[in-house]
N, C-alpha and C positions, 0 to 999 in steps of 0.2 A: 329369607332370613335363615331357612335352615341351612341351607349349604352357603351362606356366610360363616356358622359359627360351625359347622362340619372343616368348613378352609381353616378357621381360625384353630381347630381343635389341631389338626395334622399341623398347621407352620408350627405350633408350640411344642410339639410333640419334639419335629423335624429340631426347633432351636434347642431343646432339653437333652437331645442323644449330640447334638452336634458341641453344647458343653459338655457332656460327662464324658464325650470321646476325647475332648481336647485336656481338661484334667488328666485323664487317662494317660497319655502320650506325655505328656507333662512328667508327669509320674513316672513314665516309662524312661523317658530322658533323664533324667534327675536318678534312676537308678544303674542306669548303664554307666551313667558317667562315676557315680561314686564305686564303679567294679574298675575304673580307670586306674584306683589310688592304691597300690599294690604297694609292700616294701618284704624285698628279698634276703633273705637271711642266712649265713651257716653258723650252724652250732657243731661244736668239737667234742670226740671222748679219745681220751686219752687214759692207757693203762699199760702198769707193768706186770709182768707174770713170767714166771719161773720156767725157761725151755722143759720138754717134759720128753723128749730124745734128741739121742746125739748120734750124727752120721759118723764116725772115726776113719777115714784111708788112709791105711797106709801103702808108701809105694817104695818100688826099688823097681833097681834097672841092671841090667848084667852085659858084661858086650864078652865076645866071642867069634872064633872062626869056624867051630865047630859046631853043629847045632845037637848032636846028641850027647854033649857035654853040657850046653846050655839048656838043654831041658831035664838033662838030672841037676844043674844046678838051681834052677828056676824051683823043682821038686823039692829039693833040699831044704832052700831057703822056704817056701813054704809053708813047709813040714815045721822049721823052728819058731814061724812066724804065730801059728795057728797055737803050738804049744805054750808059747809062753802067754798069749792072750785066755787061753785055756786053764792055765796053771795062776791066771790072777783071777779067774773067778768069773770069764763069762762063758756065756752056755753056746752050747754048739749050735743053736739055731740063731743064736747072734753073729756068728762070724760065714760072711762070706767073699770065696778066692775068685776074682773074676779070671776069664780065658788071658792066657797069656799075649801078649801084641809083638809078634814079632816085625823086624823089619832089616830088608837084607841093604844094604849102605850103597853096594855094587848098582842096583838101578837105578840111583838117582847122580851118582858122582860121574863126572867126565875122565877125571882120573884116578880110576882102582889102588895104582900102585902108592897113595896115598893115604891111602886106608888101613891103619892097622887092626884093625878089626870088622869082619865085613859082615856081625850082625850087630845086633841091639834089640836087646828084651825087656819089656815095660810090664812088669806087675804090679798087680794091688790087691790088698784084701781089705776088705771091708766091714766093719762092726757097727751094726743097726741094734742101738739099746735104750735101753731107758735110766739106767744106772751111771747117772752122769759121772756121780762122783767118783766110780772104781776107772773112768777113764779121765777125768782131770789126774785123777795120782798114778796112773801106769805112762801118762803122756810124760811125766818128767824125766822116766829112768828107761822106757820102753827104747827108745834110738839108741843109747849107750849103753846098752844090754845088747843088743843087734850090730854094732860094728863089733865089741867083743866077737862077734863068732861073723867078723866079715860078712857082714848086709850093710852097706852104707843106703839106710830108707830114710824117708823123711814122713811127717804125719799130719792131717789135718783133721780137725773135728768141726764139724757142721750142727751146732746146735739149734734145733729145728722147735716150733711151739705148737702140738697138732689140734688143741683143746679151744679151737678159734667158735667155731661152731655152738660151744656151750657156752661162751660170754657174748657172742654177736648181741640177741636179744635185748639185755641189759646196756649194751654200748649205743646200741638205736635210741633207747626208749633215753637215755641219759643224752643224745647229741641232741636229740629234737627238743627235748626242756632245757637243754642251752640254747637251741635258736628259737625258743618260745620267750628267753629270758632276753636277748638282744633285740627281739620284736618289739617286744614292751618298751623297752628302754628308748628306741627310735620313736615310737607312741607317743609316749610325755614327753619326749624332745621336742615333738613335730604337732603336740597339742591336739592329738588324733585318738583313737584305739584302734586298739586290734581286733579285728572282724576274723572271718572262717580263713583255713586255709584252702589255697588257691590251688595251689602244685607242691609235690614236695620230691625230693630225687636225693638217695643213698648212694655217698661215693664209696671206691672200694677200702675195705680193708687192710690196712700196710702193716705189718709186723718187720721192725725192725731189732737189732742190737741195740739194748741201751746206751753200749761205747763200747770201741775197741776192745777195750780191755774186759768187760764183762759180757761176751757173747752169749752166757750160759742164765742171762737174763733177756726176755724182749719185752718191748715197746709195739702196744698195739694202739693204733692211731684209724678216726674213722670220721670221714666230716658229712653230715648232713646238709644238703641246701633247701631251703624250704621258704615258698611266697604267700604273703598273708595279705588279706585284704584288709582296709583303711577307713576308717569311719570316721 
């Protein structure tokens, strides 16, 4: 009798772990699969902000057969170039003359005697500022002031926005509560909720022009993609 109910004691034992294992597995299946039920989302920040410097080149070109005439003329022009940037109000550590590029016409032409000029001199100077505005208003008269005194230059400003760094933060935490808000919204479409997040991945930063015509404004755009689990 006794090792009947010693057998009897272990099978029961034996059938009690072999249910609370199969519950278990049960349980374990039934959780793996609702980690199946993911929905992927991006959320968008969008912002305008005021460029906060302007790259300015201007350039010219001089041609010539003699080059130590075209390097007091290069001089020359310069010299009037820097003055009158100077005499509207910016600072000397704004403006910089990059090395002159010369190029002689003679090495690359098959025929010389076609050449009336057998160099060509490409300058630029350039103004790194922050005073956007004193180069919006010298951009207008600055070229017709410069053929007056024979510079035919031409100009380009590059307004640049460096202050990305100090709205990044705020543009994250605003695109993930947009794709926390499209989450939701697929949720009660889909008769679900939304569970933990899964993955989440920070696209880059794009600073553009607002348009054409207003480069001296950009457009900071930043998309989040982020997966959330499904309940």
């Amino acid at each position: 009798m006794v090792p009947f109910k010693k057998n009897m004691i272990q099978g029961g034992a034996i059938v009690l772990a072999a249910l609370v294992l199969g519950l278990c597995m049960v349980w374990t299946v039934k959780t793996f699969k609702s980690y199946d039920n993911t929905v992927k989302v991006r959320g968008l920040c969008e912002k305008e902000v005021p460029a906060d410097r302007v790259v300015w080149r201007i350039s010219y070109n001089e041609k010539g057969n003699d080059l130590a005439d075209l390097r007091n003329t290069i001089r020359r022009n310069n010299d009037v170039i820097v003055k009158a940037l100077r005499d509207a109000g910016f600072a000397e550590d704004e403006i910089k003359v990059a090395n002159a590029s010369y190029d002689d016409r003679y090495n690359w032409s098959n025929n010389v005697s076609q050449i009336t000029f057998r160099y060509q001199v490409n300058q630029t100077v350039t103004v790194f500022t922050k005073n956007l505005d004193l180069v919006r208003k010298l951009q207008q008269t600055l070229e017709t002031d410069l053929v007056n005194q024979n510079i035919l230059a031409n100009s380009y400003a590059d307004y640049q926005y460096l202050g990305l760094n100090d709205i990044k933060p705020e543009m994250i935490r605003e695109s993930l509560e947009n794709a926390r808000v499209a989450a939701d919204e697929f949720a009660n479409n889909s008769h679900s909720k939304i569970g933990k997040m899964r993955t989440a991945s920070q696209g880059y930063f794009e600073v553009e022009d607002l348009d054409e015509n207003t480069p001296q404004v950009k457009k900071v755009r930043v998309v989040t993609t982020v997966e959330y689990y499904l309940k």
